[in-house]
Legacy VTK file of the C-alpha trace (Angstrom):
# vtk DataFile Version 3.0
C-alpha trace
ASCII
DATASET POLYDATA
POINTS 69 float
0.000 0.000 0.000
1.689 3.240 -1.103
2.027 5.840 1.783
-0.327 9.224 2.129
1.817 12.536 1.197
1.435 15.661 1.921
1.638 16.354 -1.623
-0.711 14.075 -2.759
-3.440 15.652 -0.718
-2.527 18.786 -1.898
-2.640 18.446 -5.439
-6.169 17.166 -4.686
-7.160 19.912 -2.468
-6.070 22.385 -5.486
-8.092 20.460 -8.143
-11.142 20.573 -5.994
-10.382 24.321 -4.799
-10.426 25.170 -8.392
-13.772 23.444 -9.668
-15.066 25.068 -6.748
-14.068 28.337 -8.218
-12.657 29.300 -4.738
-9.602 31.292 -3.867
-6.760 30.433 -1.191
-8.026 33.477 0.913
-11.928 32.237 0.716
-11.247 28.419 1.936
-8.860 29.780 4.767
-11.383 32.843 5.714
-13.958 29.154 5.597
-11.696 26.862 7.910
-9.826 29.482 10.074
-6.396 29.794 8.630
-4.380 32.077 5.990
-4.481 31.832 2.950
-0.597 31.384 3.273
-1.616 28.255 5.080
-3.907 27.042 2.404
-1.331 27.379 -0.397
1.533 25.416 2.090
-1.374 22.528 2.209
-1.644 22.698 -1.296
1.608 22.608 -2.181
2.613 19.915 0.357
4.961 21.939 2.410
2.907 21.539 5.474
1.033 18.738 7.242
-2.479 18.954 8.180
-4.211 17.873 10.926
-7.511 15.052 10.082
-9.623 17.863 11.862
-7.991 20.322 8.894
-8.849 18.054 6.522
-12.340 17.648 7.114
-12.676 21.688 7.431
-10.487 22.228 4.003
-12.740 19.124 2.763
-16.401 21.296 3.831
-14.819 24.427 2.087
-14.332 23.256 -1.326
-17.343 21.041 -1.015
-16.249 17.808 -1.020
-16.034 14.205 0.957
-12.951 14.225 3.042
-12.035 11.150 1.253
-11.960 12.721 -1.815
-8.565 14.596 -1.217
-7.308 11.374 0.108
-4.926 9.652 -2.381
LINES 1 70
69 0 1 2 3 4 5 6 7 8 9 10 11 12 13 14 15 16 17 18 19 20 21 22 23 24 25 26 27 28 29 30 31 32 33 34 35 36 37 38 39 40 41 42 43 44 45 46 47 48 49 50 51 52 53 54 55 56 57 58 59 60 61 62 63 64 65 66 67 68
């Protein structure tokens, strides 16, 4: 079974950011953080919390599992 990244999650939080035709600013203004934050998700530089992921999940409008590789 091939491990969970950060980056994997990201890329998937970015491709469901962007169908939602949301910015980095609106999803963090939704769950609480920057939007600095949101783009260090996105990109992988920064690990998120399962409680994070279910708020950054509700934002862009999607099933947690969704953004899970």
């Amino acid at each position: 079974m091939k491990a969970i990244t950060n980056a994997d999650v990201g890329k998937k939080l970015r491709a469901a950011r962007d169908r939602a035709s949301l910015t980095q600013p609106q999803v963090g203004e939704a769950c609480g953080v920057t939007a600095q934050a949101v783009a260090k998700y996105e990109k992988g530089t920064s690990g998120l919390t399962v409680m994070m992921l279910y708020k950054l999940a509700e934002a862009v409008g999607v099933n947690p599992k969704e953004l899970l590789p």
